[in-house]
C-alpha positions as CSV (number, residue, x, y, z in Angstrom):
1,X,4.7,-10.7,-6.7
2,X,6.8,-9.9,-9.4
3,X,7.3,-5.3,-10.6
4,X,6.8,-2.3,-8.4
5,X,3.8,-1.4,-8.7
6,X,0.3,-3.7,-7.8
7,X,-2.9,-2.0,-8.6
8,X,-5.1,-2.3,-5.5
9,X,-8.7,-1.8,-5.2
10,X,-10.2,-0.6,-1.7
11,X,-14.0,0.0,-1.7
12,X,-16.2,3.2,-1.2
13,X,-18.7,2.9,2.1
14,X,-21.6,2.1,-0.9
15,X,-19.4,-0.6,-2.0
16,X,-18.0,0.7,-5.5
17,X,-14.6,-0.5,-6.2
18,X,-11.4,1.9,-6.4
19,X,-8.2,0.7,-8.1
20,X,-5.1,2.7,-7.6
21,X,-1.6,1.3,-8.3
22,X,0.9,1.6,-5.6
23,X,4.5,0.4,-4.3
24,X,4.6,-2.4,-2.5
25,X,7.1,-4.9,-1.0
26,X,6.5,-8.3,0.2
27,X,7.3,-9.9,3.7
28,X,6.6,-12.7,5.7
29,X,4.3,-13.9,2.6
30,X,2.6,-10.8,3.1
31,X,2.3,-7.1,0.9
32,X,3.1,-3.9,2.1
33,X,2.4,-0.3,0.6
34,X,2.3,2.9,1.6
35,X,0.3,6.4,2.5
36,X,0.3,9.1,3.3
37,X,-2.7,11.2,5.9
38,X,-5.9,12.2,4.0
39,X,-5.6,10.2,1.2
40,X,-9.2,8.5,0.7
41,X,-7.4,4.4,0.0
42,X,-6.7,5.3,3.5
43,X,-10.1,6.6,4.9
44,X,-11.7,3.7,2.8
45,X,-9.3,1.0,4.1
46,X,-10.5,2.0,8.2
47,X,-13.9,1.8,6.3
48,X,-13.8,-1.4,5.0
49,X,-10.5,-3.8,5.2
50,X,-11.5,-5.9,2.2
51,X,-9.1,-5.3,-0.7
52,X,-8.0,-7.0,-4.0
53,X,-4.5,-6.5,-5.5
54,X,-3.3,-7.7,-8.7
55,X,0.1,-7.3,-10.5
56,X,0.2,-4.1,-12.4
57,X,2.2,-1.7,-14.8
58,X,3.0,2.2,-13.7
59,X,0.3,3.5,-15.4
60,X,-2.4,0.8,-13.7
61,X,-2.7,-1.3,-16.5
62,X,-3.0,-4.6,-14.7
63,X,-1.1,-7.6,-15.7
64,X,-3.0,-10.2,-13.7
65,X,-5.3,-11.8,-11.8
66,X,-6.8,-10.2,-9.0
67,X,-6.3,-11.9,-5.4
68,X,-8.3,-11.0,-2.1
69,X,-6.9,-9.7,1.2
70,X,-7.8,-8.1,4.0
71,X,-5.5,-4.7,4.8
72,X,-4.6,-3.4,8.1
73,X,-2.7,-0.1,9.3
74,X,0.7,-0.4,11.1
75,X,1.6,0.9,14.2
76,X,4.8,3.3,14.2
77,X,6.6,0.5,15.6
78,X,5.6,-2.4,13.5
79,X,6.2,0.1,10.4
80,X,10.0,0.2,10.9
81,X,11.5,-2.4,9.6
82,X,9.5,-2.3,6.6
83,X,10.9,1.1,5.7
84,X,13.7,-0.4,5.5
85,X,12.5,-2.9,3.0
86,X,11.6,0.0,0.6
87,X,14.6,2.2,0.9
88,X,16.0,-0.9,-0.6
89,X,13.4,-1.4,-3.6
90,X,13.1,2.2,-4.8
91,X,15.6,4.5,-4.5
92,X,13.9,7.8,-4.5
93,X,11.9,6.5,-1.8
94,X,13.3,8.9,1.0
95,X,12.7,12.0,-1.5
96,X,9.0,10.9,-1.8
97,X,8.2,10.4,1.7
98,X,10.6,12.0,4.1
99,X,9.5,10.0,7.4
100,X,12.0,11.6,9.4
101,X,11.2,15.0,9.2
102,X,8.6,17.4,11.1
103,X,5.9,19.1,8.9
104,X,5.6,16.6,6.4
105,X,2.7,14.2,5.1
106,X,2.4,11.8,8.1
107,X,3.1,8.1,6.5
108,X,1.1,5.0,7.0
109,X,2.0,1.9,6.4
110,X,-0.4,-0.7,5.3
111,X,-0.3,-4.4,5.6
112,X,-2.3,-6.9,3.2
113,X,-2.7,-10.9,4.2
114,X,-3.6,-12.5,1.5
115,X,-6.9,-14.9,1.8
């Protein structure tokens, strides 16, 4: 996928879709974004791992088709090289969310196969 930003919709436990647009990077043929603790794309991604991204603008404005995929949460360990990957992308990344200090918004990152 082409931009920064996707806009990805997760869905509420009574089924009502959410879009949201996030950074992402792209792996292994697969998509990548972040979180951080109690954000509800989060809660609602443990609910229900069904999602649809599509390309997007800053705003949300989406520039695309939607595509299906199923999300899942990294572990710490599977999560480090694709830090890495997004240090690269965006530069303010490490301002935004400081993974390396104590006391800060605990991280999650999340990983989308595409169907």
């Amino acid at each position: 996928m082409e931009g920064k930003e996707i806009s990805l919709i997760t869905y509420t436990k009574k089924g009502d879709p959410i879009a949201t647009p996030v950074w992402f990077v792209e792996k292994d043929e697969k998509i990548y974004f972040i979180t951080v603790e109690k954000r509800y794309k989060l809660k609602r991604i443990r609910n229900n791992p069904n999602v649809r991204i599509a390309q997007c603008s800053f705003r949300g404005k989406v520039k695309g088709d939607y595509i299906d995929g199923d999300a899942r949460i990294l572990t710490k360990e599977e999560s480090e090289p694709i830090i890495e990957l997004f240090r690269k992308k965006y530069r303010t990344f490490k301002i935004m969310f400081k993974t390396d200090k104590e006391g800060e918004k605990k991280p999650y990152f999340i990983e989308i196969s595409l169907k």
